[in-house]
mmCIF file of the C-alpha atoms, coordinates in Angstrom:
data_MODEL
# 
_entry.id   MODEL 
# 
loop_
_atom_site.group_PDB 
_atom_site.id 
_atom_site.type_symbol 
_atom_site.label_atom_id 
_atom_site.label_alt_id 
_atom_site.label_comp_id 
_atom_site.label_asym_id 
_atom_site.label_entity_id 
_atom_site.label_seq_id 
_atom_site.pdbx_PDB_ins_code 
_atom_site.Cartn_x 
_atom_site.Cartn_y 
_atom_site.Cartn_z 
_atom_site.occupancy 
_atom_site.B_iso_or_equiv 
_atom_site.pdbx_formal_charge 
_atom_site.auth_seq_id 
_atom_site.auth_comp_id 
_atom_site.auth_asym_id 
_atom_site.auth_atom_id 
_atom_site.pdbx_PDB_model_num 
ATOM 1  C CA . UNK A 1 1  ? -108.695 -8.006  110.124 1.00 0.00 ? 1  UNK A CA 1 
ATOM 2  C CA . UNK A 1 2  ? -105.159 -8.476  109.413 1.00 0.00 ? 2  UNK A CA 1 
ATOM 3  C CA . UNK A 1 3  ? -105.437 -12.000 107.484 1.00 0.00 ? 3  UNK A CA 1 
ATOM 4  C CA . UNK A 1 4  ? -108.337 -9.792  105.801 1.00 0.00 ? 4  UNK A CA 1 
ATOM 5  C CA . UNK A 1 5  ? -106.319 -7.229  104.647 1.00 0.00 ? 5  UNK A CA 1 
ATOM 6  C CA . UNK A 1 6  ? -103.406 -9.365  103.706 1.00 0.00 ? 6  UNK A CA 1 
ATOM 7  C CA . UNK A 1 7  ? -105.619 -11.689 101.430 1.00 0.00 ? 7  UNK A CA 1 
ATOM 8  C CA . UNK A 1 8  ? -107.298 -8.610  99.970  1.00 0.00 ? 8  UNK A CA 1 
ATOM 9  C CA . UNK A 1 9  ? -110.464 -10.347 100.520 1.00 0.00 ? 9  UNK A CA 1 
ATOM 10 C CA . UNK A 1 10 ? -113.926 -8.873  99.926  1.00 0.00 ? 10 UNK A CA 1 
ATOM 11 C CA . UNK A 1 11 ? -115.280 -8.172  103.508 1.00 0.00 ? 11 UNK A CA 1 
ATOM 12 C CA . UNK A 1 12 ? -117.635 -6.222  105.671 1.00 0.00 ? 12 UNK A CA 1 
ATOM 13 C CA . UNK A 1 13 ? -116.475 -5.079  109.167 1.00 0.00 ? 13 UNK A CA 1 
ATOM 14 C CA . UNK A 1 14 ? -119.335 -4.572  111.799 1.00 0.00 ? 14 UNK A CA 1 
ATOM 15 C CA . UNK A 1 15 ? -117.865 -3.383  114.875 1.00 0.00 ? 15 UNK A CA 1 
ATOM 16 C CA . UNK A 1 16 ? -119.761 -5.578  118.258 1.00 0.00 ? 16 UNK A CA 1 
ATOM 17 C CA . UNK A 1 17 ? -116.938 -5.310  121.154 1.00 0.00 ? 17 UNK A CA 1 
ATOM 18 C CA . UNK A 1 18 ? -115.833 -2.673  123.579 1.00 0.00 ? 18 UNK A CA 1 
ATOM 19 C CA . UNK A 1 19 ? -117.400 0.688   123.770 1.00 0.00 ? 19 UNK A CA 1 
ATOM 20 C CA . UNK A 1 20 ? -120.057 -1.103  120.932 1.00 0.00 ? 20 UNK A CA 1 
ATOM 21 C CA . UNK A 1 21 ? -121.329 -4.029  123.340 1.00 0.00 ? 21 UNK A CA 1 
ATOM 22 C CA . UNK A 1 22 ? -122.794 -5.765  120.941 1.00 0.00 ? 22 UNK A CA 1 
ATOM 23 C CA . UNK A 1 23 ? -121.226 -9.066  121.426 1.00 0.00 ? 23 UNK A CA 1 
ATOM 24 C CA . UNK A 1 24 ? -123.395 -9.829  124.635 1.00 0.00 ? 24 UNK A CA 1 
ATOM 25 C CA . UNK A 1 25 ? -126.548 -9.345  122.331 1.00 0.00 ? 25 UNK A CA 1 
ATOM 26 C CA . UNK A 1 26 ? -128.542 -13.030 121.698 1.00 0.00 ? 26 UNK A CA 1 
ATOM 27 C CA . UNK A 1 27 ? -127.699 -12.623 118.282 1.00 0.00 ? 27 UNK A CA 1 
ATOM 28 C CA . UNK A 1 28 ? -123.889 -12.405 118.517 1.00 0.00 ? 28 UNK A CA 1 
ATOM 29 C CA . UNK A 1 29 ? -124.152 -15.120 121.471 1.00 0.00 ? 29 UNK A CA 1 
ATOM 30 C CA . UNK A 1 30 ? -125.788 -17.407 118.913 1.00 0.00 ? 30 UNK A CA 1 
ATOM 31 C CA . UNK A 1 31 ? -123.090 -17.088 116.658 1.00 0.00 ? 31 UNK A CA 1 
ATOM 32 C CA . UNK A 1 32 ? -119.884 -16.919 119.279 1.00 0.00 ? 32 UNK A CA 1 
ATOM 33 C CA . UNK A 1 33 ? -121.453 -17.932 122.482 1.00 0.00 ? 33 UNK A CA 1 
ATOM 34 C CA . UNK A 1 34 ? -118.153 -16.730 124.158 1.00 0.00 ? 34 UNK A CA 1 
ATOM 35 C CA . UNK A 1 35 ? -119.318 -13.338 123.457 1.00 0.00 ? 35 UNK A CA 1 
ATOM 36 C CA . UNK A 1 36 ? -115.785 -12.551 122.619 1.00 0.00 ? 36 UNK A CA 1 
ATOM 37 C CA . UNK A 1 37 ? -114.640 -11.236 119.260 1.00 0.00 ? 37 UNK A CA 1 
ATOM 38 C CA . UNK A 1 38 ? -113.583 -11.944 116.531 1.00 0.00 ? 38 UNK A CA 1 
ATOM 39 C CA . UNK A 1 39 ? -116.191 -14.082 115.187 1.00 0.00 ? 39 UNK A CA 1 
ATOM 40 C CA . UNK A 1 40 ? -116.161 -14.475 111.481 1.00 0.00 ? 40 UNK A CA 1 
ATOM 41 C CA . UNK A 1 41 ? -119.325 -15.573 109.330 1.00 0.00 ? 41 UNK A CA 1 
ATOM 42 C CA . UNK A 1 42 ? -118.778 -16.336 105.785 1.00 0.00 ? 42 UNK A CA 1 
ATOM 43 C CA . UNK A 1 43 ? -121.329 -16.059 102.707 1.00 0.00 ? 43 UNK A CA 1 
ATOM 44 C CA . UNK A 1 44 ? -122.900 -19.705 103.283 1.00 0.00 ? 44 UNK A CA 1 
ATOM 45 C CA . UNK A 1 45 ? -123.594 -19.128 107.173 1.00 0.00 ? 45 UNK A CA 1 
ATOM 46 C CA . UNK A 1 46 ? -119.976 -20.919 108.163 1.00 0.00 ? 46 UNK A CA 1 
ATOM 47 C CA . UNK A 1 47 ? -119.147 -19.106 111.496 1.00 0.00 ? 47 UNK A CA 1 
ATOM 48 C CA . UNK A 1 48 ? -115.808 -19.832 113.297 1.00 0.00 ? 48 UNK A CA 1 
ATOM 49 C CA . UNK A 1 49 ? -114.355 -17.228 115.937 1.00 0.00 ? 49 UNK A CA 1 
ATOM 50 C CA . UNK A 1 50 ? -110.950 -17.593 118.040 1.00 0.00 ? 50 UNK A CA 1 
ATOM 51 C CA . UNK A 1 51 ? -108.312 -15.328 116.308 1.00 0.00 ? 51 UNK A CA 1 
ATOM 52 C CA . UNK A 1 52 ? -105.617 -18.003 115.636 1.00 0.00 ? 52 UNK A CA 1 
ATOM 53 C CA . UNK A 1 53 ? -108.085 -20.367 114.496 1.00 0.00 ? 53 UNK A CA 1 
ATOM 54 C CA . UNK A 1 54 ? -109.781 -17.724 111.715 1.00 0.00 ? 54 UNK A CA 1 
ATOM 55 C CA . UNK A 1 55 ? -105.999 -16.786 110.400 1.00 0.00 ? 55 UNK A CA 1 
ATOM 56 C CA . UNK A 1 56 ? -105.777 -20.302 109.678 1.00 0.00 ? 56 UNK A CA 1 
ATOM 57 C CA . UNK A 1 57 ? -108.565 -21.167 108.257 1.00 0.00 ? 57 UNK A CA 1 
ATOM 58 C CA . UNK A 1 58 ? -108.198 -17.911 105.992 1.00 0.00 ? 58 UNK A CA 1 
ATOM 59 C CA . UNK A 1 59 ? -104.647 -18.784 105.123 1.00 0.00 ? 59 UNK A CA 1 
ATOM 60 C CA . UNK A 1 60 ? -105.719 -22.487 104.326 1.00 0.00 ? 60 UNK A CA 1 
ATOM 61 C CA . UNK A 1 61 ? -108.739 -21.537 102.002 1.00 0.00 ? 61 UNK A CA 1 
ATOM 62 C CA . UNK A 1 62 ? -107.509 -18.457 100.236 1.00 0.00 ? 62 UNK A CA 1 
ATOM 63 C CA . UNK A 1 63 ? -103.950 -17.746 100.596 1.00 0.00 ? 63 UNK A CA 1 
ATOM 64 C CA . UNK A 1 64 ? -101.985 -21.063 100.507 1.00 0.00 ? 64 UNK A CA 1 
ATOM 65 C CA . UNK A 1 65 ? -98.258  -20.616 101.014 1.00 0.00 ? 65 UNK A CA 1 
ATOM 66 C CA . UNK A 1 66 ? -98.794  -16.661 101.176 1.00 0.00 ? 66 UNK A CA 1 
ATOM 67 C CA . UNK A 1 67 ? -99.571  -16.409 105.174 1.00 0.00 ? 67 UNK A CA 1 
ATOM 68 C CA . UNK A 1 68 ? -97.984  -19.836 106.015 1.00 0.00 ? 68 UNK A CA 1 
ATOM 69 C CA . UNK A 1 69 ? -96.283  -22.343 104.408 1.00 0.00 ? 69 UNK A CA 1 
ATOM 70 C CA . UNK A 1 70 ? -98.268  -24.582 102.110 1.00 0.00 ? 70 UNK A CA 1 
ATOM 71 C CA . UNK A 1 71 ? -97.199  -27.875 103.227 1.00 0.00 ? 71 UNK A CA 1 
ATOM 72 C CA . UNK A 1 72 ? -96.909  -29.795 106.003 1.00 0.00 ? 72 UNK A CA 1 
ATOM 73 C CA . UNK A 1 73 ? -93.309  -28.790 106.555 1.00 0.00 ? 73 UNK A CA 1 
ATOM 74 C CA . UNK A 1 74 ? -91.329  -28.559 110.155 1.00 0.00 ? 74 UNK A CA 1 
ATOM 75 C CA . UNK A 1 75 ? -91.279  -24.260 109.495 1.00 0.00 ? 75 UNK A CA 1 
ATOM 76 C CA . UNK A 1 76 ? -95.436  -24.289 109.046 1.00 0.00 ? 76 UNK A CA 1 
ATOM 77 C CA . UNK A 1 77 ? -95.332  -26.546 112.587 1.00 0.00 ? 77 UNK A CA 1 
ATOM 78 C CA . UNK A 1 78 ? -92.680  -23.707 113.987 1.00 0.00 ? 78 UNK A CA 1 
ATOM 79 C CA . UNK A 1 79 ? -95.035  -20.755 112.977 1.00 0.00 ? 79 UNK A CA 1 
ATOM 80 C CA . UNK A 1 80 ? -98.334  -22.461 114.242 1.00 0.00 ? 80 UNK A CA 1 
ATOM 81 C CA . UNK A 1 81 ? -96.284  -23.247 117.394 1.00 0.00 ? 81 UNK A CA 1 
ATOM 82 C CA . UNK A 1 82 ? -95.786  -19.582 117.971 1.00 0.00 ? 82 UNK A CA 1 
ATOM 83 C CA . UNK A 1 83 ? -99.471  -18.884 117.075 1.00 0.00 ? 83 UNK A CA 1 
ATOM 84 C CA . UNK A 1 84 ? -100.699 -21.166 119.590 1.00 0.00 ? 84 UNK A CA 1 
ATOM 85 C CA . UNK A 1 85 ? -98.773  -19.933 122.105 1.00 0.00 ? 85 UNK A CA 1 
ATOM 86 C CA . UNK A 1 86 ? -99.927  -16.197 121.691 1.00 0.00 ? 86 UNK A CA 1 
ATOM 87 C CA . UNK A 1 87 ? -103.672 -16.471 124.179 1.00 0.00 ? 87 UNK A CA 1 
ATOM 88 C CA . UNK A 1 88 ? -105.335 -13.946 125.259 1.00 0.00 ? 88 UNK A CA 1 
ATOM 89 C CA . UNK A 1 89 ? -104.838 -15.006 128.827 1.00 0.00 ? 89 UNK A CA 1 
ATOM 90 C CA . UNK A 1 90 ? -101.121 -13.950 128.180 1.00 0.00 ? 90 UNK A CA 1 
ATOM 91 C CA . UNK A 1 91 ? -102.555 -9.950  128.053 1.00 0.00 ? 91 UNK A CA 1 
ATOM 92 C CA . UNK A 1 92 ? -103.420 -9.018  131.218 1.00 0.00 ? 92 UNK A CA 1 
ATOM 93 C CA . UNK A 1 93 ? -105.761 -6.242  130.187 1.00 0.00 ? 93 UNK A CA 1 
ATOM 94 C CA . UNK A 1 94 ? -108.005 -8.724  128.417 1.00 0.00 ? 94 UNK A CA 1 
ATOM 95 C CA . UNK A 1 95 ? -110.738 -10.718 130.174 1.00 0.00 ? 95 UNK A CA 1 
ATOM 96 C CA . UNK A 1 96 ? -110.853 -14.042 128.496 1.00 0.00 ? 96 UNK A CA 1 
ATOM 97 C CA . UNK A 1 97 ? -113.276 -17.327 129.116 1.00 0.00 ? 97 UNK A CA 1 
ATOM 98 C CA . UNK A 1 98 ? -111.732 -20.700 129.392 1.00 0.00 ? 98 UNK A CA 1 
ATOM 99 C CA . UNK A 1 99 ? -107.926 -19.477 129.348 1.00 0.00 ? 99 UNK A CA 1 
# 
């Protein structure tokens, strides 16, 4: 939600994880069959889930150079270096598949 918010994009939040359990549903299985969230699903059916992976894509297709450098410079390598490195395997409190 933060990329979200920082874009000011147009959006709909449905709340699946936690005290919702919602994200062990077929439905949300069929679209992150981790059953972990975030998942994001965009207007044409596009569906991509992983945190890192949707703050990229985000930043790539609607906020060039505003959440990470434009270009493929040595500081855009350094930030998705420390974005990598951030799993949720590292938070003890989370239980994550495949970490």
């Amino acid at each position: 939600m933060f990329a979200i918010g920082e874009l000011k994009l147009p959006h709909q939040r449905i709340d699946v994880g936690g005290p919702f359990g919602r994200n062990k549903e077929p439905a949300y299985l069929a679209m992150n069959p981790n059953g972990l969230v975030p998942t994001l699903e965009e207007e044409d059916g596009f569906l991509l889930w992983e945190s890192n992976s949707i703050i990229r894509y985000l930043a790539a297709k609607y906020g060039a150079g505003t959440l990470e450098p434009s270009t493929c410079t040595p500081v855009r390598s350094q930030a998705n270096g420390w974005t990598g490195s951030f799993r949720c395997s590292d938070l003890p409190s989370r239980r994550c598949s495949g970490a």
